[in-house]
C-alpha positions as CSV (number, residue, x, y, z in Angstrom):
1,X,-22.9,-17.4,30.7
2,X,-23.1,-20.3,28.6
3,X,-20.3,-21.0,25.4
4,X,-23.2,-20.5,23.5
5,X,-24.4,-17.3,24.5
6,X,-20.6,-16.2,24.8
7,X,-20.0,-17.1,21.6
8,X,-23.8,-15.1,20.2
9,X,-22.3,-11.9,22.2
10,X,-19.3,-11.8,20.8
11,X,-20.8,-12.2,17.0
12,X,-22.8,-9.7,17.6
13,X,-20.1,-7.6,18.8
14,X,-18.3,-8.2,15.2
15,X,-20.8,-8.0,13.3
16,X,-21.5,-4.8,15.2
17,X,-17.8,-2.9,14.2
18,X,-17.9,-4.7,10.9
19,X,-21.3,-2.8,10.2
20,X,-19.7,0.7,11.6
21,X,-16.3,0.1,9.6
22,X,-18.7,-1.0,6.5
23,X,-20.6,2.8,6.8
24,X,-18.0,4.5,7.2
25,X,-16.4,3.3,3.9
26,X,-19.2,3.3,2.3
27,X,-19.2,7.6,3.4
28,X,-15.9,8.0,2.6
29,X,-17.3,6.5,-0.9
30,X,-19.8,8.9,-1.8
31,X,-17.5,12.1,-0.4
32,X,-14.6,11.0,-2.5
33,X,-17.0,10.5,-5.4
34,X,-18.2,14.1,-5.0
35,X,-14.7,15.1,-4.8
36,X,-13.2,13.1,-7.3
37,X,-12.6,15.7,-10.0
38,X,-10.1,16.9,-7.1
39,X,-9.0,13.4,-6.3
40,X,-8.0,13.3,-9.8
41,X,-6.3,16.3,-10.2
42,X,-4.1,15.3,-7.2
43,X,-3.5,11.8,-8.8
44,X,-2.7,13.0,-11.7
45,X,-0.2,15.6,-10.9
46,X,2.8,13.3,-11.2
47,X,2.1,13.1,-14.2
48,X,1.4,16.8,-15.5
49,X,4.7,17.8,-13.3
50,X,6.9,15.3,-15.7
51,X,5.5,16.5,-18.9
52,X,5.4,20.4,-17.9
53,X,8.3,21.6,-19.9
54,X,7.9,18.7,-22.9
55,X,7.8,20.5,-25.9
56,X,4.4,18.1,-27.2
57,X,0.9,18.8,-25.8
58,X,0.1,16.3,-23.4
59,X,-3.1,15.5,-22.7
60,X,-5.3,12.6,-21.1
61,X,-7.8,10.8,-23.1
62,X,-10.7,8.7,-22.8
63,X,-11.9,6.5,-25.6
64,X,-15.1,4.9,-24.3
65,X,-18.9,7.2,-23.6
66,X,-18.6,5.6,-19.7
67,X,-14.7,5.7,-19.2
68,X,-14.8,9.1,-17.0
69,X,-17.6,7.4,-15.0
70,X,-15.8,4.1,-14.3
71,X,-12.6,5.9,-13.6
72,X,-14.5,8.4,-10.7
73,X,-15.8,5.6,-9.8
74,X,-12.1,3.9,-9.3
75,X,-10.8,7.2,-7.3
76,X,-14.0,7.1,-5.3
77,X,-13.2,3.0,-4.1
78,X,-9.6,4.0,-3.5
79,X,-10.0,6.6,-1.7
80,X,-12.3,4.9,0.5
81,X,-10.6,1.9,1.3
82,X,-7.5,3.9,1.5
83,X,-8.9,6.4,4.1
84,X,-11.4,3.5,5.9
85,X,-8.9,0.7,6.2
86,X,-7.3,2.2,9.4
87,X,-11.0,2.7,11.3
88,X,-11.1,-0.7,10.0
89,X,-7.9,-2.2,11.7
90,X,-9.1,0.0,15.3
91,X,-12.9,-1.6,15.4
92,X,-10.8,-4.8,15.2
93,X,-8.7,-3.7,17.6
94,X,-11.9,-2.9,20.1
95,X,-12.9,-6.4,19.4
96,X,-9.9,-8.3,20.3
97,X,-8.5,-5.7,23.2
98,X,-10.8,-7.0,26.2
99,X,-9.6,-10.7,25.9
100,X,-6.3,-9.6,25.8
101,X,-3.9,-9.0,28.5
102,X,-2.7,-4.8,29.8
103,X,0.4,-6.8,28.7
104,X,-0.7,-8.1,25.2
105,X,-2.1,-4.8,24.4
106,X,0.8,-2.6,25.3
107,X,2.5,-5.0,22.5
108,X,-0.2,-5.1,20.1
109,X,-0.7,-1.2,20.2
110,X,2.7,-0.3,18.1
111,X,1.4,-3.0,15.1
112,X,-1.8,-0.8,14.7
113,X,-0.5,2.5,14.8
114,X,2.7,1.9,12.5
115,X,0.4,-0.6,9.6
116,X,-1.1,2.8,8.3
117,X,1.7,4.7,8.9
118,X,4.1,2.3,6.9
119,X,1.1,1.8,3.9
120,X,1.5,5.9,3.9
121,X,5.1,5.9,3.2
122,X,4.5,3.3,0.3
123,X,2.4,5.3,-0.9
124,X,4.1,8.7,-0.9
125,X,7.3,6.8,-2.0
126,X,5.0,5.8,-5.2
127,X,3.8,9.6,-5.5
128,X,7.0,11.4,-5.3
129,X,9.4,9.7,-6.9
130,X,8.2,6.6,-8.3
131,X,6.1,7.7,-10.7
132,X,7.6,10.5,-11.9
133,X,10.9,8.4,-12.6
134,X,8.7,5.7,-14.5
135,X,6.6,8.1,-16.6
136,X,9.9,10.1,-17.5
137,X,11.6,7.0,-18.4
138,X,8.5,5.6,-20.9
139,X,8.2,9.0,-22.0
140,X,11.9,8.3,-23.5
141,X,11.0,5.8,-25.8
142,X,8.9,8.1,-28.2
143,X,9.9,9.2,-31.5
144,X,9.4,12.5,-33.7
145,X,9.3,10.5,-36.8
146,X,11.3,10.9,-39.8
147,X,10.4,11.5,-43.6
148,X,10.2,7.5,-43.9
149,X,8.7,6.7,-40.4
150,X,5.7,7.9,-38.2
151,X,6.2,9.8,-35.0
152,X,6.0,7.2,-31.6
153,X,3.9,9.6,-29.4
154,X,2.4,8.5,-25.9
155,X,-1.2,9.7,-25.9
156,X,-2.1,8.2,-22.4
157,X,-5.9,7.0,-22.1
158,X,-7.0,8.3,-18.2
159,X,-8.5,4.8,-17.1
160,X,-5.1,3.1,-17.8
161,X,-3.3,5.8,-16.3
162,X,-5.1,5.8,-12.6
163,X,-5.4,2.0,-12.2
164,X,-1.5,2.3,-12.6
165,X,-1.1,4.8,-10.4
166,X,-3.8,3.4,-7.7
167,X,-2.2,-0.4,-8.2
168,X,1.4,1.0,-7.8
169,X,0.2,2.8,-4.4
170,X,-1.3,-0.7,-2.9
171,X,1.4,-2.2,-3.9
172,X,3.6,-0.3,-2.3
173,X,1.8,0.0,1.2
174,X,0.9,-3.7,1.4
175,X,4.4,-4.7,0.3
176,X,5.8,-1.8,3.0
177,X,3.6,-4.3,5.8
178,X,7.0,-6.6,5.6
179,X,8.4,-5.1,9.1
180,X,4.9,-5.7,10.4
181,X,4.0,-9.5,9.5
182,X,8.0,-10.6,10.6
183,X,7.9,-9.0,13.9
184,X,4.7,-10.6,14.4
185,X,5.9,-14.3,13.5
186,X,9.0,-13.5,15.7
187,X,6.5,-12.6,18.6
188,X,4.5,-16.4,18.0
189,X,8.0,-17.2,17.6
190,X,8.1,-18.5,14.0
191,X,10.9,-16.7,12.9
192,X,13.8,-15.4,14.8
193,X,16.8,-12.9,13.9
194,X,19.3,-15.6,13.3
195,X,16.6,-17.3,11.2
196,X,16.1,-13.8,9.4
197,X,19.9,-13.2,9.2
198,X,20.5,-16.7,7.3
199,X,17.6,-16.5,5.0
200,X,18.4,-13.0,3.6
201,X,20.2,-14.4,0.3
202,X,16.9,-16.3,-0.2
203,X,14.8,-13.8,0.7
204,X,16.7,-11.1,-1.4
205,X,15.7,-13.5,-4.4
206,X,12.4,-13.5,-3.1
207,X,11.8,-10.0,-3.0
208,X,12.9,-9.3,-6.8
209,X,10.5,-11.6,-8.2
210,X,7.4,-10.6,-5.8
211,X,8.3,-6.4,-7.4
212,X,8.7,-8.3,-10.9
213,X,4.9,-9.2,-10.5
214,X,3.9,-6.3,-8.8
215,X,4.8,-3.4,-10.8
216,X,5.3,-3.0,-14.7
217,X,7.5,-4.4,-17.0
218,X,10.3,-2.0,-16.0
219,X,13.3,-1.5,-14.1
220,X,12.5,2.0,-12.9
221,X,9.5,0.9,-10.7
222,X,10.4,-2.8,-10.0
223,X,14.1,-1.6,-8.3
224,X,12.2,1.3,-6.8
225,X,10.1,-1.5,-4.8
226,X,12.7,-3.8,-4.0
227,X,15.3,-1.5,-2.5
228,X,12.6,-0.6,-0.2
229,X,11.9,-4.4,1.0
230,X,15.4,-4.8,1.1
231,X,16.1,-2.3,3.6
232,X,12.6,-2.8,5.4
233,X,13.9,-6.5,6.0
234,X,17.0,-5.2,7.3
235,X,15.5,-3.1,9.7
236,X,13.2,-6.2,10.5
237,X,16.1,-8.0,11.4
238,X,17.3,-5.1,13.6
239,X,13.7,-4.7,15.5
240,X,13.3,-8.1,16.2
241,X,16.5,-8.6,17.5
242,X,15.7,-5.6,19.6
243,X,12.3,-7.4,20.9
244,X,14.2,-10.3,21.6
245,X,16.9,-8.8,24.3
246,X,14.0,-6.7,25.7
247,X,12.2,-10.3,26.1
248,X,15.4,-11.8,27.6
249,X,15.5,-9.2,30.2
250,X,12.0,-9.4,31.1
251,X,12.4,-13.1,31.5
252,X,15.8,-12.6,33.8
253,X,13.8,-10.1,36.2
């Protein structure tokens, strides 16, 4: 078989699991949009469970004819690259698997199975606790007024709300991909423990400024994402450490 041909096969092959990944999502789309009243409960429950015993009537408002509509619309694409991203990372898996090594893929296999699970925990860690500490700490900057002042009253508009929520959750699960991405530059051997080990005051700098951009204007949700890193780069420095003696006595065999 010619380069050429090689090369047309193997397009084709993409192009092939791209298209599958592509429905897929695109199902996952339409499901979540006919479910998204239920999506949207579930999102917003963080919410209702922090307000629940405030004296003041919460609500959610919208102030826009179309707002509802966008914001099912926002649940529906969440929920489908959220659900379609790991079907995603296996069709590239399938692609790349043959040219690799029983080796290689023994190695690779760990990296796809803990990428999902790792964007999960970022997300639950959002869901659980996150949230609920931000929105309770927001919540305690309202007012009831006095005879000489108005009353400072959160009346949350439901757009605003879920692209916080659904921002928070990405952020979370791509920033919880930091274990991930070092042990793969320590595998092309970029980055070694020692290297990690030396780096860490720098990197602790680091870490603060990429949750300062990432989340809100408050300490609640920015030290809630960097105590995370910090202790996923610990661990980092631990597992790669670990790959590298079990490299060592692989080498000495």
């Amino acid at each position: 078989m010619t380069n050429s041909n090689s090369f047309t096969s193997h397009f084709v092959e993409l192009r092939s699991r791209l298209l599958k990944s592509i429905i897929f999502i695109l199902a996952i789309f339409i499901i979540s949009y006919i479910f998204a009243e239920q999506i949207y409960n579930f999102l917003v429950e963080p919410y209702a469970n922090a307000v629940k015993d405030d004296q003041n009537s919460r609500r959610l408002i919208f102030t826009a004819l179309h707002e509802t509509f966008i914001a099912y619309l926002k649940i529906a694409f969440f929920s489908a690259i959220f659900l379609g991203s790991p079907v995603l990372l296996i069709q590239i898996y399938k692609f790349i698997a043959p040219g690799l090594y029983k080796n290689e893929k023994k190695a690779l296999l760990p990296y796809l199975i803990f990428t999902p699970i790792l964007f999960l925990l970022g997300g639950l860690l959002v869901y659980y606790l996150i949230m609920p500490l931000a929105i309770k700490f927001f919540l305690s900057f309202e007012s009831i007024g006095t005879n000489t002042s108005l009353p400072i009253q959160l009346e949350a508009k439901v757009n605003e709300y879920l692209s916080l929520i659904m921002r928070l959750i990405f952020a979370f699960g791509i920033s919880f991909q930091l274990p991930i991405l070092l042990n793969l530059l320590a595998k092309i051997g970029i980055v070694n423990s020692n290297y990690l080990k030396k780096t860490r005051r720098y990197v602790i700098v680091i870490i603060f400024t990429v949750a300062a951009i990432l989340t809100p204007p408050d300490p609640i949700t920015q030290i809630g994402l960097a105590i995370p890193l910090l202790l996923l780069y610990e661990l980092s420095i631990l597992t790669v450490k670990f790959t590298e003696k079990k490299d060592k006595k692989v080498e000495d065999a």
